[in-house]
KEKEMI-725068 format. One record per residue: residue number from 0; x, y, z of N, C-alpha, C in turn. Coordinates in nm, 3 decimals, decimal comma. Example, Ala and Ser with C-alpha at 12.3 -4.5 7.8 and 13.67 -1.06 7.14 Angstrom:
REM residues 2
<pt 0; <1,319; -0,569; 0,780>; <1,230; -0,450; 0,780>; <1,320; -0,330; 0,780>>
<pt 1; <1,285; -0,225; 0,708>; <1,367; -0,106; 0,714>; <1,290; 0,003; 0,787>>
END
This chain:
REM residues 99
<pt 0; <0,880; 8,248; -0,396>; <0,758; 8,316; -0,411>; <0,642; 8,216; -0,399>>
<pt 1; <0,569; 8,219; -0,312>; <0,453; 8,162; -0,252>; <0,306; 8,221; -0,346>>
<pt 2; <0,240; 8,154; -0,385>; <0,089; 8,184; -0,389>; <-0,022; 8,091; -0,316>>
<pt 3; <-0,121; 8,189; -0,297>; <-0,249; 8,099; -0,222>; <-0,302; 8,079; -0,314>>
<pt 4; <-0,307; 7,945; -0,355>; <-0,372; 7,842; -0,428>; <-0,490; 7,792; -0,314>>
<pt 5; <-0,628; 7,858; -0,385>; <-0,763; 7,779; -0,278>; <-0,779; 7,680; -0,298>>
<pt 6; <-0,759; 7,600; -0,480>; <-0,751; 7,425; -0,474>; <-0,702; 7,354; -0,372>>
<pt 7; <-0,582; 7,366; -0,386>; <-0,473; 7,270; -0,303>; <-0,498; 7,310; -0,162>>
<pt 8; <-0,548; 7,386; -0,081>; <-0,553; 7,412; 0,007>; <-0,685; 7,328; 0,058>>
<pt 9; <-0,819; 7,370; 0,000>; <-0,953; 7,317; 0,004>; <-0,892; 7,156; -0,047>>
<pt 10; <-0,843; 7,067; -0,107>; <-0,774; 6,967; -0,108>; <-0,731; 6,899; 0,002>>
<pt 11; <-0,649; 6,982; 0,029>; <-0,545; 6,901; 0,165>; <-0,660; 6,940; 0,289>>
<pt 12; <-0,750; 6,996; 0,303>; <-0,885; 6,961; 0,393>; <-0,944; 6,890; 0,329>>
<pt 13; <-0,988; 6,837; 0,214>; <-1,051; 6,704; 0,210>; <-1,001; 6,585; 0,241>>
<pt 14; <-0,878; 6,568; 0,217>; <-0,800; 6,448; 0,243>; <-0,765; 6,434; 0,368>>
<pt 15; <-0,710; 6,536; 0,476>; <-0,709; 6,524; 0,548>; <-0,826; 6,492; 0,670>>
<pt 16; <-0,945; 6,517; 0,645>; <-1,064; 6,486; 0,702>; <-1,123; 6,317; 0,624>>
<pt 17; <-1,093; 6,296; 0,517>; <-1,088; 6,165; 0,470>; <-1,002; 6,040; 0,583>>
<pt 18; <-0,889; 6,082; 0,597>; <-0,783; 6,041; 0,648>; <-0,854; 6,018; 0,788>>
<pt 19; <-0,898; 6,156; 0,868>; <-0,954; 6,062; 0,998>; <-1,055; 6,037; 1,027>>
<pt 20; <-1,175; 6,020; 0,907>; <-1,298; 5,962; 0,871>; <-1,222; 5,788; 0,863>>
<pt 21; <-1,161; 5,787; 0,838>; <-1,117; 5,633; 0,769>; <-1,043; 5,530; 0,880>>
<pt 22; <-0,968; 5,702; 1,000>; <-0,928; 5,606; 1,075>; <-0,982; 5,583; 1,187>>
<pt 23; <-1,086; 5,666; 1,191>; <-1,212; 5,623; 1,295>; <-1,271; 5,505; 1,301>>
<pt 24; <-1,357; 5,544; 1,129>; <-1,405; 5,373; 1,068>; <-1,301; 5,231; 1,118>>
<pt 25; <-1,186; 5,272; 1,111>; <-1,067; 5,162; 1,123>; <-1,089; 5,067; 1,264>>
<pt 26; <-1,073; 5,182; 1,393>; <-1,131; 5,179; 1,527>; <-1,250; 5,112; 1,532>>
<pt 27; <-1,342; 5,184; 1,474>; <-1,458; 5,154; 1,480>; <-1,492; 4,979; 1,435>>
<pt 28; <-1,466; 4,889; 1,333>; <-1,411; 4,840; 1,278>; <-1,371; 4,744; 1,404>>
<pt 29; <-1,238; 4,779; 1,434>; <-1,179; 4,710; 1,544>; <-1,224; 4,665; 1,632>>
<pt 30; <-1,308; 4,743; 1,715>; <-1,413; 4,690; 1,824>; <-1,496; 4,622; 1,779>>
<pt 31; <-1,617; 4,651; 1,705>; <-1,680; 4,585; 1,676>; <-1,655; 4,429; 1,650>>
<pt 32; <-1,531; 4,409; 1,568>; <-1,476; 4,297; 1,538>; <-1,416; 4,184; 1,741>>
<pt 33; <-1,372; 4,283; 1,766>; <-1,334; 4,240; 1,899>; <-1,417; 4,155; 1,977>>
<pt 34; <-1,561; 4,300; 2,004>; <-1,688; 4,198; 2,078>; <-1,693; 4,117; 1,988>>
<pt 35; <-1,759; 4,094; 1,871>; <-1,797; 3,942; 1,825>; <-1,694; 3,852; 1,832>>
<pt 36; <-1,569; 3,863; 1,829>; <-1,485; 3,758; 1,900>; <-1,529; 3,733; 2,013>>
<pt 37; <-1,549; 3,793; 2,165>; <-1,541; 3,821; 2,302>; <-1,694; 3,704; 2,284>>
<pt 38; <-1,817; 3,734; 2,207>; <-1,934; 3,707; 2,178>; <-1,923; 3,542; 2,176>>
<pt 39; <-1,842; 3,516; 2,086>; <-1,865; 3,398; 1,984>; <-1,758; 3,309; 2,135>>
<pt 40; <-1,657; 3,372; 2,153>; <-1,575; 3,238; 2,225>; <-1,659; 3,239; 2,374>>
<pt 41; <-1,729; 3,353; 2,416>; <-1,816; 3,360; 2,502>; <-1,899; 3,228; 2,511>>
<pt 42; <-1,985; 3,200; 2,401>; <-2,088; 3,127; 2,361>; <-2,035; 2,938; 2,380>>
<pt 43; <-1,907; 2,964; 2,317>; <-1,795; 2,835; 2,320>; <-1,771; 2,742; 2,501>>
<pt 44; <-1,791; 2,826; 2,557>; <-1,768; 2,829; 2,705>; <-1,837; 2,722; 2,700>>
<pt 45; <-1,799; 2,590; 2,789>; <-1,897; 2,555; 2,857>; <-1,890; 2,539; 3,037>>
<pt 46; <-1,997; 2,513; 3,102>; <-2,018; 2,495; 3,229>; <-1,954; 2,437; 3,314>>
<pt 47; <-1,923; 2,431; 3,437>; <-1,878; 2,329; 3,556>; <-1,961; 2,217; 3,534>>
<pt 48; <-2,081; 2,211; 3,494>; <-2,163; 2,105; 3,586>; <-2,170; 1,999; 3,420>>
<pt 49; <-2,119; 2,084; 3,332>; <-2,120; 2,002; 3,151>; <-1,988; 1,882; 3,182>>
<pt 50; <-1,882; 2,044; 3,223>; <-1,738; 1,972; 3,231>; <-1,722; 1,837; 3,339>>
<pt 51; <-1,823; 1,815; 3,444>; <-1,769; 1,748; 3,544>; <-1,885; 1,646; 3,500>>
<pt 52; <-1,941; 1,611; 3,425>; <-2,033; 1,523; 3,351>; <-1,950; 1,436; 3,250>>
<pt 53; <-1,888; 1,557; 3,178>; <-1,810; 1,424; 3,073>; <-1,699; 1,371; 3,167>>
<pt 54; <-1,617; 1,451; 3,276>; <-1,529; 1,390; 3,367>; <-1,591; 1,278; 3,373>>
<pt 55; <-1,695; 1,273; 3,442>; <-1,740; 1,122; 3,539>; <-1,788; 1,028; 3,419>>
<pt 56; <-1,810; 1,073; 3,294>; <-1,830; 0,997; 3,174>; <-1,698; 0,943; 3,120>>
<pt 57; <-1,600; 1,003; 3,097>; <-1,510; 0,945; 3,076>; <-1,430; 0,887; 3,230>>
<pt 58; <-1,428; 0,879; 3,321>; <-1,424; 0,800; 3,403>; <-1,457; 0,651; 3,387>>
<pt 59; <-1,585; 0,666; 3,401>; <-1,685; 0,555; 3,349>; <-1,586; 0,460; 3,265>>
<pt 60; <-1,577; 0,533; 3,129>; <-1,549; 0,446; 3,039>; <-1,393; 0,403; 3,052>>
<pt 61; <-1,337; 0,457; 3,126>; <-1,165; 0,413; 3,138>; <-1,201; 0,313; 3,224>>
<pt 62; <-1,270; 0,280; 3,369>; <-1,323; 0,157; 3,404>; <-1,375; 0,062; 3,329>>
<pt 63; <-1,439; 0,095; 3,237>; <-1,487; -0,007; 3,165>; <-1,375; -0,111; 3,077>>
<pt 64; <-1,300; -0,024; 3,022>; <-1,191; -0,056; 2,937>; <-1,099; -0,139; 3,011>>
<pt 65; <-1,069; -0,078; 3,135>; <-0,972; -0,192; 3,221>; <-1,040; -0,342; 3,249>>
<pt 66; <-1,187; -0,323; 3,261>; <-1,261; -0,457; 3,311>; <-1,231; -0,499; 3,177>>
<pt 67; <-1,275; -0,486; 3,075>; <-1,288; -0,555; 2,933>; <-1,142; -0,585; 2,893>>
<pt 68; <-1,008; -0,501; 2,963>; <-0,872; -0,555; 2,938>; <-0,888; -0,737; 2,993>>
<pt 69; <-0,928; -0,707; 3,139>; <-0,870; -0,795; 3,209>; <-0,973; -0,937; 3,200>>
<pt 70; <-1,093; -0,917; 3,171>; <-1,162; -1,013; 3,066>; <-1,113; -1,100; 2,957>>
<pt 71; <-1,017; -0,999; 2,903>; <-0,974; -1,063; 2,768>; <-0,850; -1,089; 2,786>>
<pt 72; <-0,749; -1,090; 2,907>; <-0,683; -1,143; 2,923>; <-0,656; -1,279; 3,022>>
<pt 73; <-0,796; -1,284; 3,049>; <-0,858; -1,411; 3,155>; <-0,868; -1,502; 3,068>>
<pt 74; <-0,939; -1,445; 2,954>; <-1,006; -1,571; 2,836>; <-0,865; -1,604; 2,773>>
<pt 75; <-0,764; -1,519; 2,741>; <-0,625; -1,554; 2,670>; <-0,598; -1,647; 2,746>>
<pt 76; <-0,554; -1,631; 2,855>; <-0,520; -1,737; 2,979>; <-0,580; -1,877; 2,929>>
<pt 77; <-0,710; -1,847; 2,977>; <-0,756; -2,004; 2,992>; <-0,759; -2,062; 2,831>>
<pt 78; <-0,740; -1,996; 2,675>; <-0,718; -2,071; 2,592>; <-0,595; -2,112; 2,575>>
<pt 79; <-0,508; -1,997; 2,642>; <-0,315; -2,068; 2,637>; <-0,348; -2,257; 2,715>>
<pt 80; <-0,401; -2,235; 2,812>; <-0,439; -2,375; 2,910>; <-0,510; -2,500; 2,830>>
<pt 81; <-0,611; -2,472; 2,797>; <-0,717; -2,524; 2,693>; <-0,592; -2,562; 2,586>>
<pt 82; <-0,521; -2,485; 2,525>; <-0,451; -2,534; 2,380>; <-0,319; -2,690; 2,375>>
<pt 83; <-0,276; -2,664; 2,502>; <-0,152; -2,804; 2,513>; <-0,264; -2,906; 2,529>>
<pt 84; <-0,367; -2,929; 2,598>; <-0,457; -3,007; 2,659>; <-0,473; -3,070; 2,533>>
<pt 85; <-0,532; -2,991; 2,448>; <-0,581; -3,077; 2,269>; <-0,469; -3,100; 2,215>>
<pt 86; <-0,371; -3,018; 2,159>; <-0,307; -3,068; 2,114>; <-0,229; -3,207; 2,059>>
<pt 87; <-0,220; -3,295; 2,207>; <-0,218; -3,428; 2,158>; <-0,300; -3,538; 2,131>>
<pt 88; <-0,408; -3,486; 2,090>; <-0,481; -3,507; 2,053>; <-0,478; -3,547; 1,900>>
<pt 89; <-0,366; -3,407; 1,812>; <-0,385; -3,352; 1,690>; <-0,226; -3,422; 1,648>>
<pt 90; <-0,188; -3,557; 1,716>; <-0,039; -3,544; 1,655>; <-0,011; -3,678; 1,564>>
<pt 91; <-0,099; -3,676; 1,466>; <-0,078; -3,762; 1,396>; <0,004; -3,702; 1,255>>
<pt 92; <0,177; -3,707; 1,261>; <0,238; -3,684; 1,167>; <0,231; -3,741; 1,045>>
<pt 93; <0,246; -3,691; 0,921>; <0,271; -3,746; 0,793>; <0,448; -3,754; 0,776>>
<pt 94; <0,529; -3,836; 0,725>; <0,650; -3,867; 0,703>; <0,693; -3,777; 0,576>>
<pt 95; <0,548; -3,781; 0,467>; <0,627; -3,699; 0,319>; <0,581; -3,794; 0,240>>
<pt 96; <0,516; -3,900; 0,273>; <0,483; -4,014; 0,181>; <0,336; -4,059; 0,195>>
<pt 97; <0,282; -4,123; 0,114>; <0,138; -4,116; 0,110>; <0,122; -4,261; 0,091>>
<pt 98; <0,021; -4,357; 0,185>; <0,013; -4,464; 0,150>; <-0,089; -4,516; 0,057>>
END
């Protein structure tokens, strides 16, 4: 035995119109959130003419680094050369005893 109950009825239309009020908002929500991602990494971008600037900048400096290797392995050189030269210079041994 069934009765029409207008509560529960007028009920289950509120909730149910709640329900796709909420999942609109949800959507709604979603996009919004989306573009300002799309926005923000948009903004992140940079240019050909930025990117091919730091290229030739860091270019630059990897040349530089090899000259300043091979600098400092010129100067190693010539103190390995420089160091036997003095050396006997410096060979006055002590025995362990003191006069």
């Amino acid at each position: 035995m069934q009765t029409d109950n207008k509560l529960f009825e007028d009920f289950s239309k509120v909730a149910t119109a709640a329900m796709g009020t909420l999942a609109g908002a949800t959507r709604e929500f979603s996009d919004v959130a989306r573009e300002r991602m799309k926005e923000f990494v948009g903004a992140a971008e940079i240019s050909r003419d930025e990117f091919e600037a730091v290229k030739a900048s860091a270019a630059a400096a990897r040349e530089a680094v090899e000259q300043l290797r091979a600098e400092v392995a010129a100067l190693k050189a010539e103190l390995a050369a420089a160091a036997p030269a003095a050396e006997p210079a410096r060979t006055r041994k002590s025995g362990g005893k003191s006069a």
